[in-house]
N, C-alpha and C positions, 0 to 999 in steps of 0.2 A: 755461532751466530745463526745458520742456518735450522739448530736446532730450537731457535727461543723462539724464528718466526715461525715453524712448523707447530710448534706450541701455543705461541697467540692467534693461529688460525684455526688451533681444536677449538681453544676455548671462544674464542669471537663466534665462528657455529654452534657452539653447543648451547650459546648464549639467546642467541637466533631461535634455533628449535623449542628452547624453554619458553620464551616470548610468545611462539607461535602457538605451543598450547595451553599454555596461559588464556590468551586469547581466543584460542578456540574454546575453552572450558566455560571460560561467560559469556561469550556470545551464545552460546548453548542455553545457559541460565536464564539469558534475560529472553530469548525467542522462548523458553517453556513458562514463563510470568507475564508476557503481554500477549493477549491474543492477536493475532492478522486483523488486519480491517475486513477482509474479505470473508472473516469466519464469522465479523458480528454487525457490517453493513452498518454503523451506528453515525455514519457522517451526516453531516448536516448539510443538505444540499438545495438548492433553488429550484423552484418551478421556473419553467420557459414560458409558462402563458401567463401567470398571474405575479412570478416574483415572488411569492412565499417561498421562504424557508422551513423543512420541512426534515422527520430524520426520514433515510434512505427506504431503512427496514419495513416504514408506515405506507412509501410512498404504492405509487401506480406506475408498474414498468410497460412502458409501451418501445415497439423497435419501427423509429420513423428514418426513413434513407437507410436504411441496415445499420441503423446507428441507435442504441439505446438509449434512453429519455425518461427521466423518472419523473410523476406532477403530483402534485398532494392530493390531486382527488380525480376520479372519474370524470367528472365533470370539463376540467380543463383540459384534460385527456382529449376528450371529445369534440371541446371550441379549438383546441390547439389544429388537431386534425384538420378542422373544417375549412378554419383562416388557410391553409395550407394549401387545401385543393382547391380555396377559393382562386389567390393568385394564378 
């Protein structure tokens, strides 16, 4: 008896480890077939002054409050600012 369970706990692990790289071998596949967002910036993101949606990559990065702020143009960049130091 002792020996059958000694034996369904090889195999129950060995079952375990196959699974494990299994899964490790395509998570591998699918991270080398989608690039990162961070490698291609391609989101679609909002202006805080005007409300356009705009992609990332096009936009104007400015760091307002130590906090980064992307606007679709110069221009809002610079009313965004303004309104700011108006308050």
């Amino acid at each position: 008896m002792v020996d059958l369970l000694i034996f369904l706990l090889i195999v129950w692990g060995g079952w375990r480890l196959v699974k494990f790289f299994i899964k490790a071998y395509f998570d591998s596949l699918n991270s080398a077939q989608e690039p990162n967002d961070s490698d291609t910036d391609t989101d679609l993101i909002r202006d805080p002054q005007c409300g356009t949606y705009f992609l990332k990559q096009e936009g104007v990065r400015g760091v307002i409050g130590g906090r980064t702020v992307y606007f679709c143009s110069r221009q809002c960049y610079e009313r965004y600012v303004a309104n700011r130091s108006a308050k």
